[in-house]
Kinemage of the C-alpha trace (Angstrom):
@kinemage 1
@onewidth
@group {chain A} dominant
@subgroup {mainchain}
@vectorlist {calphas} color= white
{ca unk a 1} P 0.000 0.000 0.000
{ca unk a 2} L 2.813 2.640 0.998
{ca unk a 3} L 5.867 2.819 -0.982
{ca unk a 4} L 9.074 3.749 0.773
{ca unk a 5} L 10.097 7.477 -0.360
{ca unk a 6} L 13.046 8.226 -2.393
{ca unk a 7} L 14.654 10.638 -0.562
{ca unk a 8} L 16.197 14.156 -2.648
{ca unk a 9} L 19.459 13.933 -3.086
{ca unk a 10} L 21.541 16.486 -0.214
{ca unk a 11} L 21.270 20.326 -1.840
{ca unk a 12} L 18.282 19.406 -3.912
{ca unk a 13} L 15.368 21.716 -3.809
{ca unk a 14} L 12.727 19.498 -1.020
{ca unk a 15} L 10.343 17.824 -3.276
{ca unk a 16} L 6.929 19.848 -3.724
{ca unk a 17} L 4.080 18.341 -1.037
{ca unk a 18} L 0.479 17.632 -2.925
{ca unk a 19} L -1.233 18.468 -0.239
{ca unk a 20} L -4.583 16.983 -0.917
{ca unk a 21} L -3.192 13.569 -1.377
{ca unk a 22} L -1.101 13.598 1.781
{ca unk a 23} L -3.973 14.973 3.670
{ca unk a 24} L -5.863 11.708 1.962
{ca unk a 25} L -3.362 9.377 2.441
{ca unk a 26} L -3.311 11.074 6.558
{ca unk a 27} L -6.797 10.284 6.835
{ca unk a 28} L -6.535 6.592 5.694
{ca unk a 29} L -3.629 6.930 8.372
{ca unk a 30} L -5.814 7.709 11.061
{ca unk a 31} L -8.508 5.344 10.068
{ca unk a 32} L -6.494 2.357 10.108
{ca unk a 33} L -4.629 3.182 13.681
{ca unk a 34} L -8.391 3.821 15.200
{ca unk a 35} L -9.795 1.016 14.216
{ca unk a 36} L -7.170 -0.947 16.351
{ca unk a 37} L -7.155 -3.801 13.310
{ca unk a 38} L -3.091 -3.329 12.765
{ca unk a 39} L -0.503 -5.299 14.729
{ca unk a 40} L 2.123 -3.003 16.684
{ca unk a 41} L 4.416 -3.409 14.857
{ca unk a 42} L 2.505 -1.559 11.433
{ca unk a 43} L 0.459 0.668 13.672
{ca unk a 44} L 4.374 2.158 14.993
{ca unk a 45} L 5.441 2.428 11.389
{ca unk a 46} L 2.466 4.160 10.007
{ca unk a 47} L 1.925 6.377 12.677
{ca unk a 48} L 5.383 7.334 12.045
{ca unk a 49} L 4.746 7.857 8.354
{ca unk a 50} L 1.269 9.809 9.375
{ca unk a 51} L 3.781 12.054 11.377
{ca unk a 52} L 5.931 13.119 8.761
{ca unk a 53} L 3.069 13.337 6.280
{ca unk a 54} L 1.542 16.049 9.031
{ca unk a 55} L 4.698 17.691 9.175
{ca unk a 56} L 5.145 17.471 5.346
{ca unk a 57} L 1.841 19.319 5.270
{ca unk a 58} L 2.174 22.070 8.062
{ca unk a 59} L 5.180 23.144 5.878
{ca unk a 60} L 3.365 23.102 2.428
{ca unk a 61} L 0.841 25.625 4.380
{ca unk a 62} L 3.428 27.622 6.347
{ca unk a 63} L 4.838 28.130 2.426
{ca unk a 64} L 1.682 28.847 1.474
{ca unk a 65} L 0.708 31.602 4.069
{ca unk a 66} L 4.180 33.134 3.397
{ca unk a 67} L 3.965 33.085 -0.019
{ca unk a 68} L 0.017 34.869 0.327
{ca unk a 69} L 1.331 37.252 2.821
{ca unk a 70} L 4.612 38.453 0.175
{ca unk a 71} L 1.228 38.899 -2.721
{ca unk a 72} L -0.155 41.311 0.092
{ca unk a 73} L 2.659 43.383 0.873
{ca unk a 74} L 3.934 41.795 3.965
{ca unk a 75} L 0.442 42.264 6.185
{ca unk a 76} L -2.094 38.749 6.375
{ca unk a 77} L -5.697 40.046 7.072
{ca unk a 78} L -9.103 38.937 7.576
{ca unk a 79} L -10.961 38.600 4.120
{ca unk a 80} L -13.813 40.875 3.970
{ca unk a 81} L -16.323 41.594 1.298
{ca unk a 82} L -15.534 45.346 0.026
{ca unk a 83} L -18.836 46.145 0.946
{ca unk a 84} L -17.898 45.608 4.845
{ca unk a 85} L -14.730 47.164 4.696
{ca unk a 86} L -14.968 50.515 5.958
{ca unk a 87} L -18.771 50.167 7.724
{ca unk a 88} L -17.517 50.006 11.089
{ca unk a 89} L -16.239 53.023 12.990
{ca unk a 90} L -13.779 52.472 15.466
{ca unk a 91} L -15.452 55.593 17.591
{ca unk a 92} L -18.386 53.736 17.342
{ca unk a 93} L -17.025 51.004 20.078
{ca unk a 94} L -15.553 54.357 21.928
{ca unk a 95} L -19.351 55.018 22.316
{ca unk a 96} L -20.417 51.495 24.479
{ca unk a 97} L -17.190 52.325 26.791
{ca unk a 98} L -17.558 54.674 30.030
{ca unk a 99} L -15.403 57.870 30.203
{ca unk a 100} L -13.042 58.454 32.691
{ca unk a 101} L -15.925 61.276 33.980
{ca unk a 102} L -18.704 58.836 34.256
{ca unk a 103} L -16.695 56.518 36.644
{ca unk a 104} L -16.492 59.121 39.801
């Protein structure tokens, strides 16, 4: 079912992650090791293998976010129709909190 992974050669760019088919192949992971079907011996080597796949996959999305945040210009925000950027008022929420004159 798994096939051992060629490792990149040393000083080769790291191999690009398909995310969706790691995430798949994490899943099956997962099922197997809950349903409790797999001697110890398997269930140690495929957790390992779900491990690096998770790790493989945290670093595909750290890229990612990086990658997004450089197309912004260095700031990651909230997505927000245009229509509700710009509707709220920050002195609006200055208006629910007491003055320094209405506490004495």
């Amino acid at each position: 079912m798994n096939k051992p992974r060629q490792k990149s050669p040393p000083g080769s760019p790291p191999r690009a992650v398909d995310l969706e088919k790691s995430l798949a192949e994490l899943e099956s992971i997962v099922e197997q090791l809950e349903s409790g079907e797999l001697p110890l011996d398997k269930s140690l080597k495929e957790f390992e293998r779900g491990v690096r796949l998770s790790r493989e996959c945290q670093g595909a999305l750290k890229d990612a976010e990086q990658r997004v945040q450089v197309l912004m210009g260095g700031e990651l925000r909230d997505f927000a129709s245009d229509d509700q950027e710009g509707d709220e008022d920050p002195a609006d929420d200055a208006e629910d909190e007491p003055e320094d004159d209405d506490l004495q």
